[in-house]
Each structure stands twice: as structure tokens, then as C-alpha cells.
C-alpha positions as CSV (number, residue, x, y, z in Angstrom):
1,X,-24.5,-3.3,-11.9
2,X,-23.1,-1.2,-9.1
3,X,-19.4,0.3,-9.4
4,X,-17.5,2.2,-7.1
5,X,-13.8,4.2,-8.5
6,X,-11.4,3.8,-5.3
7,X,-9.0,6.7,-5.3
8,X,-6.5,8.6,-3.1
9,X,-4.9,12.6,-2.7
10,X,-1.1,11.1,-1.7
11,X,0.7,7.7,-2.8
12,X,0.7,4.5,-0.6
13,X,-3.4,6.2,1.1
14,X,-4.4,2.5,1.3
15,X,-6.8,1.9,-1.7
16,X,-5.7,-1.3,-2.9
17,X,-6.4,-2.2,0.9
18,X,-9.9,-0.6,0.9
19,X,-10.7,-2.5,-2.6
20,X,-9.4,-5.5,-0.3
21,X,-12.0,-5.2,2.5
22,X,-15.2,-3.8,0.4
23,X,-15.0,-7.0,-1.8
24,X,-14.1,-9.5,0.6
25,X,-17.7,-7.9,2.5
26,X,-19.6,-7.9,-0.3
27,X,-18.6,-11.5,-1.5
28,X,-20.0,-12.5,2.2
29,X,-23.2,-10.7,1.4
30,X,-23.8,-12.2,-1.8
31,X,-22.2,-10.0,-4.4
32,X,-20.9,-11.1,-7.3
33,X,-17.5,-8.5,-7.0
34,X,-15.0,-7.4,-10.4
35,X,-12.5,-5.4,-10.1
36,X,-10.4,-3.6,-12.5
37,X,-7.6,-0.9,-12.4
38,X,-7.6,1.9,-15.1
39,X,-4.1,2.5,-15.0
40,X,-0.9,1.0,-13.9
41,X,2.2,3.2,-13.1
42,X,4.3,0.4,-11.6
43,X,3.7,-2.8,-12.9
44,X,6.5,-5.7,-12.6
45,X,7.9,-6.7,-15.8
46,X,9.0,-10.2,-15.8
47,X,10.4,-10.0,-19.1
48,X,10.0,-7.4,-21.7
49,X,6.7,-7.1,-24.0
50,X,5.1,-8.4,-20.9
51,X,4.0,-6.4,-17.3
52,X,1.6,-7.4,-15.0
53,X,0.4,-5.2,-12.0
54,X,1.1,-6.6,-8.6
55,X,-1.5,-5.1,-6.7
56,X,-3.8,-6.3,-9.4
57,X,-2.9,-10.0,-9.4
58,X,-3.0,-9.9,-5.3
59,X,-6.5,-8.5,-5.2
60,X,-7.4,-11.4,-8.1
61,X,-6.0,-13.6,-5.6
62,X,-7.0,-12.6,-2.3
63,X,-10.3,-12.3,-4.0
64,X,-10.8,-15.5,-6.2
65,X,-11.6,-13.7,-9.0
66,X,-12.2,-15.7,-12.7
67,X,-10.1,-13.2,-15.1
68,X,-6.6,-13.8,-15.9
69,X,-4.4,-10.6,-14.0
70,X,-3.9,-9.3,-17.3
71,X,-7.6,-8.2,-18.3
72,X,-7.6,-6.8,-14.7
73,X,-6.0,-3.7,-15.9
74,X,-6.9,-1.2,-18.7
75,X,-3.7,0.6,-19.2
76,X,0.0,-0.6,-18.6
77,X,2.4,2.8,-18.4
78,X,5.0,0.6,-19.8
79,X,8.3,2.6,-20.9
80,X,7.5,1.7,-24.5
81,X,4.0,4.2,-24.2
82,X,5.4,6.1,-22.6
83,X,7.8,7.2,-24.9
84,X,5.3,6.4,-28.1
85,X,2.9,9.3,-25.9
86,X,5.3,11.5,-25.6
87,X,3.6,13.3,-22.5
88,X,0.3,13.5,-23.9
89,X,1.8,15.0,-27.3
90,X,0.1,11.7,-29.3
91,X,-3.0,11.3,-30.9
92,X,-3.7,7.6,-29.5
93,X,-6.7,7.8,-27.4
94,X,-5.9,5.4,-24.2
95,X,-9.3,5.9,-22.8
96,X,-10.7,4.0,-25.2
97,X,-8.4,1.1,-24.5
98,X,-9.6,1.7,-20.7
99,X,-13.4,1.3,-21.7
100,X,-12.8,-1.8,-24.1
101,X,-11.0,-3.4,-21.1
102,X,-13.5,-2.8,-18.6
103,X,-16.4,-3.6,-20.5
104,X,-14.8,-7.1,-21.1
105,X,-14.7,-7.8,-17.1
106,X,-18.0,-6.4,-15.9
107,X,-20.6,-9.4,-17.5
108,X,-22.2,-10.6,-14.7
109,X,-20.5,-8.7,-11.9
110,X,-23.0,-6.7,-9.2
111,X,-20.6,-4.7,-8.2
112,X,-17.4,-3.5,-9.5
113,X,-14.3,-2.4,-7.5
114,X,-12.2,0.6,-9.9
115,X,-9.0,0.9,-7.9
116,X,-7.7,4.6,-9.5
117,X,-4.8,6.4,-9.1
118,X,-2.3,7.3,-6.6
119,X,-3.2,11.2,-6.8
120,X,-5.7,13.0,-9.0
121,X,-2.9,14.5,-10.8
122,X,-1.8,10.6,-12.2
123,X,-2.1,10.2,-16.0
124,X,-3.8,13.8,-16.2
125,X,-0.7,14.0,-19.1
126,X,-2.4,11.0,-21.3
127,X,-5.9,11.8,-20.7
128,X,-6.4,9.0,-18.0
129,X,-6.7,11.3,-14.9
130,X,-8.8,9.8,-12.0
131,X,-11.9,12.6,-12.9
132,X,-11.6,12.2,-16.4
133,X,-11.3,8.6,-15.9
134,X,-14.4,8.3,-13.8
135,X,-16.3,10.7,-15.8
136,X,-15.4,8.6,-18.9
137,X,-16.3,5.5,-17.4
138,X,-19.5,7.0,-15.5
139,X,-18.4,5.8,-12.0
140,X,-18.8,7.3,-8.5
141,X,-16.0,7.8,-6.2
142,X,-14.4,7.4,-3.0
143,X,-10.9,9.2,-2.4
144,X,-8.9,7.9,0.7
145,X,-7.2,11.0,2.0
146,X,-3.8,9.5,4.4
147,X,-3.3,12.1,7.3
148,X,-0.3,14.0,7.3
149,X,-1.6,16.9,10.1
150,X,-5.3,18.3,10.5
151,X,-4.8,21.3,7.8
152,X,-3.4,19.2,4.9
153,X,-6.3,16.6,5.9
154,X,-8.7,18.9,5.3
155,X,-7.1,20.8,2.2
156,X,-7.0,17.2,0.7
157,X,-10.8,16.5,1.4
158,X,-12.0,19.7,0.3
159,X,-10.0,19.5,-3.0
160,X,-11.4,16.0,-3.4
161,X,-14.8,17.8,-3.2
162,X,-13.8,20.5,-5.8
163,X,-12.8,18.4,-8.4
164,X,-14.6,15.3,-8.0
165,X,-18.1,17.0,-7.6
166,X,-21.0,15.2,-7.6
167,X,-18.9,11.9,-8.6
168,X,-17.7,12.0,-4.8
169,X,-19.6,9.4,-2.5
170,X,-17.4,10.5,-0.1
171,X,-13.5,11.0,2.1
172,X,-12.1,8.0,3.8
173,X,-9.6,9.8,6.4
174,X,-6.6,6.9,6.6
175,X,-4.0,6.3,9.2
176,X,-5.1,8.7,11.7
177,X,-3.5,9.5,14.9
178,X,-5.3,8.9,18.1
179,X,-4.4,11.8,19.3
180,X,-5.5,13.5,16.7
181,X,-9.3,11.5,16.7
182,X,-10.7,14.2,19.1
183,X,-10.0,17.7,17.1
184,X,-11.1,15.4,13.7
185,X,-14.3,14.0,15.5
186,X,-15.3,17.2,17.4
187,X,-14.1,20.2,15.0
188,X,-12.1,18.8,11.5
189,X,-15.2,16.0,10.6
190,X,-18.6,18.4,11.2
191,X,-16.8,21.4,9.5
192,X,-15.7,19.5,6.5
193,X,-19.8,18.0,6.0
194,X,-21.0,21.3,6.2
195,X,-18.8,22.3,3.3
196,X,-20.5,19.2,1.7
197,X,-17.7,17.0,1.8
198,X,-19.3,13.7,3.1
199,X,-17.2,12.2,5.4
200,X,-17.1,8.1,5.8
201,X,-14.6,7.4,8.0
202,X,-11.4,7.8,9.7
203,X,-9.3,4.7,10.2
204,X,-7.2,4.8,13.0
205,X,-2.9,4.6,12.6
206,X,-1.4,1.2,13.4
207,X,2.0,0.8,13.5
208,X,1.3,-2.8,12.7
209,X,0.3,-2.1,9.1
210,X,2.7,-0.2,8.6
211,X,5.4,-3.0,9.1
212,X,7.0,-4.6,6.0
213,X,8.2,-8.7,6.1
214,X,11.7,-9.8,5.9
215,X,10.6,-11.5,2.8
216,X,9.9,-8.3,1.5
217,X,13.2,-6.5,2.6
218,X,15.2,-9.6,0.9
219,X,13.5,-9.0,-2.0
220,X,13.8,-5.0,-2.0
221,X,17.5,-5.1,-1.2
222,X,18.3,-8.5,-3.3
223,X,19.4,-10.1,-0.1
224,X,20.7,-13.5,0.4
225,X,19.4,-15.4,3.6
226,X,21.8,-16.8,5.3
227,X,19.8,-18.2,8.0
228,X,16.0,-19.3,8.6
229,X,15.0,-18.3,5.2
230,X,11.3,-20.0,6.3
231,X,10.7,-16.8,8.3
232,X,10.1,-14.6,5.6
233,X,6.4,-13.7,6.5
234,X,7.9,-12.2,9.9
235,X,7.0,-8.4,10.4
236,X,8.8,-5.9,11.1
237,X,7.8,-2.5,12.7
238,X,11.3,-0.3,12.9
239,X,14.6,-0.3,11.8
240,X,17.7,0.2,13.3
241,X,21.2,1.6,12.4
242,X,24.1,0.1,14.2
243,X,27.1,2.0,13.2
244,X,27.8,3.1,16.7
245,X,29.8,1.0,19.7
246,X,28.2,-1.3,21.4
247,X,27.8,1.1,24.6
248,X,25.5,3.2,22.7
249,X,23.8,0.2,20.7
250,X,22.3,-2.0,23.5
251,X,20.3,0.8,25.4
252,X,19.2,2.4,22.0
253,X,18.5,-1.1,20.5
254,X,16.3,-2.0,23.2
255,X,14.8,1.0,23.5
256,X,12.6,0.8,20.1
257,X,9.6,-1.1,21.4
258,X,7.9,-3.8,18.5
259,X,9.3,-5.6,16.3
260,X,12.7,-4.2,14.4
261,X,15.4,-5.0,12.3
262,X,19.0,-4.3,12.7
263,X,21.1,-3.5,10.2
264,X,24.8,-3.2,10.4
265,X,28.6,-3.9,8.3
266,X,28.8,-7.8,7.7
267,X,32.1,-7.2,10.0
268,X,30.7,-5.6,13.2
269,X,30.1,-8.8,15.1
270,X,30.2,-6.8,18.2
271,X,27.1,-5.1,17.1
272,X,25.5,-8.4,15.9
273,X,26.2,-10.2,18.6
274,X,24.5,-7.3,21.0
275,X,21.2,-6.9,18.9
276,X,21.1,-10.7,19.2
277,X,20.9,-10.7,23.0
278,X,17.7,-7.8,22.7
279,X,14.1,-8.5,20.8
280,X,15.4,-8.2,17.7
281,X,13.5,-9.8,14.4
282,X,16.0,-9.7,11.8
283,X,19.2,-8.9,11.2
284,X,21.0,-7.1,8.0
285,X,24.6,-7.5,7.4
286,X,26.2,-4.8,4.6
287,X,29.2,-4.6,2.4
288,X,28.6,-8.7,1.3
289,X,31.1,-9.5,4.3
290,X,29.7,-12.7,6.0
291,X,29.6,-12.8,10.2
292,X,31.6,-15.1,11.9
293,X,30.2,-18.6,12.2
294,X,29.1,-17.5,16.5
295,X,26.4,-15.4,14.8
296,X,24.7,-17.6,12.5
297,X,24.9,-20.3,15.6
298,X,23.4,-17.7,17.7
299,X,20.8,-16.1,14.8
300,X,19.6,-19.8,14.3
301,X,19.3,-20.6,18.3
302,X,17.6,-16.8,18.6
303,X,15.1,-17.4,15.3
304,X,16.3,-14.4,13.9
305,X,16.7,-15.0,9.9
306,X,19.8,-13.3,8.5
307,X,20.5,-11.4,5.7
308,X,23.8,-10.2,3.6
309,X,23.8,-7.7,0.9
310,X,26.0,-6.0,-1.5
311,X,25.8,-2.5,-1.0
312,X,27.1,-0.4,2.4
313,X,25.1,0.6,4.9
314,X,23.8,3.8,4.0
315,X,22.7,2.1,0.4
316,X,20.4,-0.2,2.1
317,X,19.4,2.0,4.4
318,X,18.2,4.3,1.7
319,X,16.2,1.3,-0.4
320,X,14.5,0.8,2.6
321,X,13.3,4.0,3.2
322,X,11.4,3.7,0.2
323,X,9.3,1.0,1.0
324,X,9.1,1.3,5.2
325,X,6.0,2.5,6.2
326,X,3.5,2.0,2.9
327,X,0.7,-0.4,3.4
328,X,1.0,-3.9,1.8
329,X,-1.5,-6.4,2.7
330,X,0.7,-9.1,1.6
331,X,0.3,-11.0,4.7
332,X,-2.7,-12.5,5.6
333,X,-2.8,-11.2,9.9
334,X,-2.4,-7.7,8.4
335,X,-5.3,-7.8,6.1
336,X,-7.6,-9.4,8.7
337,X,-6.5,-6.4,10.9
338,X,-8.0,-3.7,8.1
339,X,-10.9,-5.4,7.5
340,X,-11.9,-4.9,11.4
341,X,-10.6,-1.3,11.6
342,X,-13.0,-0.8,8.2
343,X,-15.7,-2.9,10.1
344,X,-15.0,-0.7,13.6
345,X,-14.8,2.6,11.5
346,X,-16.1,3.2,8.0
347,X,-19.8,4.0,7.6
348,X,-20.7,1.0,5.0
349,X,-24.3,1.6,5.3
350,X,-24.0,5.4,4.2
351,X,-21.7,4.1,1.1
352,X,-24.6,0.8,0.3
353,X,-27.4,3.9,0.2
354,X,-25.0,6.4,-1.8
355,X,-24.6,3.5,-4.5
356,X,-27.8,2.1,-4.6
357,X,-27.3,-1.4,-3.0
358,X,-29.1,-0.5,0.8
């Protein structure tokens, strides 16, 4: 059996996305594919005593795998460890949980996909660091490296290289600009290989994966649809503030090219009513004040779904921000598009010789 520990240098680098499109290639090949996730920092508890890791069951899914999402994952950080560990101060040893778990889910895998953690810093506290945990569990690596600019880039590789060693396969460079593909290509990319940091791609940016669904926003700000609640799979690219008069919304609102949401006070029809008349995708309405019935008419006519929360604008505003931007393959257009930027960009046959399976 074959095995390959997926990691990153930053949060949201793309790995559960890389996992993604290295099985899905390796199942059309002929490989019998596992996966398994050392540790999980942000499961979803249903109900307490019980978590289950989200990008875990959606690569079970996506994949077809057999195991039930539970054995999928060797560690849960659950608030309960985390204060029985206090920070590393007890004497359980979690990485032998980690082995027990994965040994139950490799039988009769050919390859197995470790999807590690978010930053080689994560669970360094508990003894589940990504080198420790790929040292433990004798596994070579890959560590996706998101571009930021050209210098922390390149610091990120090369500290990839320092403490990964010999376990590194090699640097997956992630959402690169294209104006930045020339410098990487021509001066960043033969510099950092003859510091013996073996380089096996660079995928380029698209603003396309970077997009988050309405379903996704309802769910993130506890929204209730008020209209079309069957477009929830719709993507959306920007977001846009409309706190200002309408002179100043309907240039700036149809200046933001793609796809883009609007968000606005549940009583600012005026602005609604403008960002109606543009390309807009989706409206927000804040403070839980519902729009007068001309917008829902015109929202329904227009396909735009509708949504009304609680908080004011500024509060949703905010929740957005966390998630906008961060790479969930949720939908099946945007996973189809990764898979042909890995296909386009990555260097599989340079990975299938580094792990034995050319």
C-alpha cells in the first residue's frame, strides 16, 4: 500500500480539494483509494458526545468510500479533550489513538489519502503535529503552500523543506496570480529546486473557487429564505454593501463584474429595488425587517433568492468575511473546475514515481 499525508503552511490552502482530485484520478486508474484525517479542529457537533468532520464525510461522499465518516478520522479536538489535555500537560498518548484508527481503514486500500493539518504548527501542543504525525505514521508528504506574494511563497516552501525533510514529495503552489506565473515560472520555481525543494505545481487563482453558495451564506448567517429557496447551489463571487443612496449604489453595484450579493437594512427598499434592476445573485436584507411586498414580486420575477436575518448590517457583514473566499468544493461545477486546473498544472507523473506507483 501506497499513502500520501496531504498538508498545507496557511488555513483554507485547498487540501481537502487536492485529496478530492488525487482520488477521484486514482479511482479512474484502478486504485482502490482510503482516506483518513489524523486530526479534526472543527468538526460539527450535531448533539453533544457526538462530532463528525465535514470535510471528512464530503470526501467519503464525493468519493464512495465503504467506512462510516466516523472511522474516517483519528482524533476529534472536541472541547471535552481539550480541556481533559490541558495543552499538552496530559499523559494520554493521542497518537496512538491516530495509528489504531488508521490501521482499521487501510485493509485493502492501494493507496491512502492522509489529509493533515491546516499549518504545521496544528496539534504540535498534543503531540499530533503534521511531522510528528507523519513520522509516526511513516507517511510521505505533500504541503500546499496558498500564495499570499512571491517572498512569503517561497519562505513557506522552504520551511516546508526544513521541517519536513526527506518526508517532503514535494510544494503544491495554490491560487496563484497570473500575473504573478511569470517571476514564479522564470525566477521563484528554478530557485526554490535548487534549494531542493521539489516543486509540483502551481495552480492558477480563480475567482470562481473562491465563490461561496447562497445556501451556504443562509446557513452561515442562520438566514431565512424568503424567496426561491431552490436556488441555493447559486454562486456567488463578491459582496456588496448598500448603506449608501441609491446615486452612489447603481454605478458601484454594477461595477463589480461576476456574480455578487447585496446586502442591505430589511427597510432600504430603494436600495433593493436598485440592485434588483443590475446582475445581481442574491439579496440580504438585515435587522429581521421584511421588504415591502414590490421586492419579493420583483426578487421572484428577477430569480434572485432572498434572504432576512437577525443581526444589522455590519454583523453579517462580519460572519461573512469569515467564510468568503476559502475553497469549498461543495458544489459539484466547482470541483470539476479543480480537477482540470490539477490535470492542466500539477506534475502527477513526478508525484506516481516519488510514491512508487509509476
Amino acid at each position: 500500500m501506497k499513502a500520501l499525508y496531504v498538508t498545507s503552511l496557511h488555513t483554507f490552502s485547498g487540501k481537502t480539494a487536492v485529496c478530492l482530485a488525487l482520488g477521484r484520478r486514482l479511482q479512474k486508474e484502478g486504485y482502490k483509494v482510503g482516506y483518513f484525517k489524523p486530526l479534526s479542529t472543527e468538526q460539527w457537533q450535531p448533539r453533544p458526545g457526538w462530532a463528525y468532520d465535514e470535510d471528512a464525510d464530503f470526501v467519503r461522499r464525493t468519493l464512495g468510500l465503504e467506512e462510516p465518516r466516523e472511522n474516517l478520522v483519528g482524533v476529534f479536538l472536541t472541547p471535552a479533550l481539550a480541556r481533559e489535555m490541558r495543552c499538552g500537560c496530559s499523559d494520554r498518548d493521542l497518537m496512538a489513538d491516530v495509528k489504531e484508527a488508521y490501521q482499521r481503514v487501510i485493509p485493502g486500500k492501494d493507496v491512502m489519502l492522509l489529509e493533515g493539518g491546516a499549518s504545521l504548527r496544528e496539534g504540535i501542543s498534543l503531540g499530533l503535529g503534521p511531522v510528528t504525525t507523519a513520522e509516526a505514521l511513516d507517511v510521505p508528504a505533500l504541503a500546499i503552500v496558498r500564495f499570499r506574494n512571491q517572498v512569503s511563497m517561497a519562505d513557506a516552501s522552504v520551511a516546508a523543506h526544513l521541517q519536513l525533510g526527506e518526508r517532503l514529495l514535494g510544494v503544491l503552489i495554490n491560487a496563484l496570480p497570473d500575473d504573478a506565473r511569470d517571476l514564479f515560472g522564470q525566477v521563484c520555481r528554478p530557485c526554490l529546486e535548487q534549494r531542493g525543494v521539489p516543486m509540483l505545481g502551481s495552480l492558477p487563482l480563480r475567482e470562481q473557487l473562491q465563490a461561496i453558495s447562497v445556501g451556504e451564506l443562509a446557513s452561515v448567517l442562520k438566514a431565512e429564505f424568503l424567496v426561491l429557496p431552490d436556488k441555493k447551489d447559486v454562486l456567488i463571487e463578491h459582496l456588496v454593501v448598500g448603506a449608501m443612496s441609491v446615486e452612489q449604489a447603481l454605478p458601484r453595484i454594477r461595477r463589480i463584474p461576476g456574480t455578487k450579493v447585496v446586502i442591505t437594512g430589511g427597510d432600504r427598499a430603494d436600495i433593493q429595488l436598485v440592485a434588483l434592476e443590475t446582475a445581481t445573485h442574491c439579496l440580504i436584507l438585515t435587522g429581521h425587517l421584511r421588504p415591502v411586498p414590490e421586492v419579493l414580486r420583483r426578487a421572484e420575477e428577477a430569480g434572485v433568492p432572498v434572504l432576512l436575518v437577525r443581526g444589522n448590517t455590519m454583523e453579517a457583514v462580519q460572519a461573512i468575511e469569515t467564510v468568503f473566499g476559502k475553497t469549498r468544493l461543495g458544489q459539484t461545477a466547482k470541483l470539476e473546475q479543480f480537477a482540470a486546473l490539477m490535470e492542466e498544472h500539477f506534475d502527477f507523473e513526478r508525484l506516481y514515481q516519488a510514491l512508487g506507483l509509476a
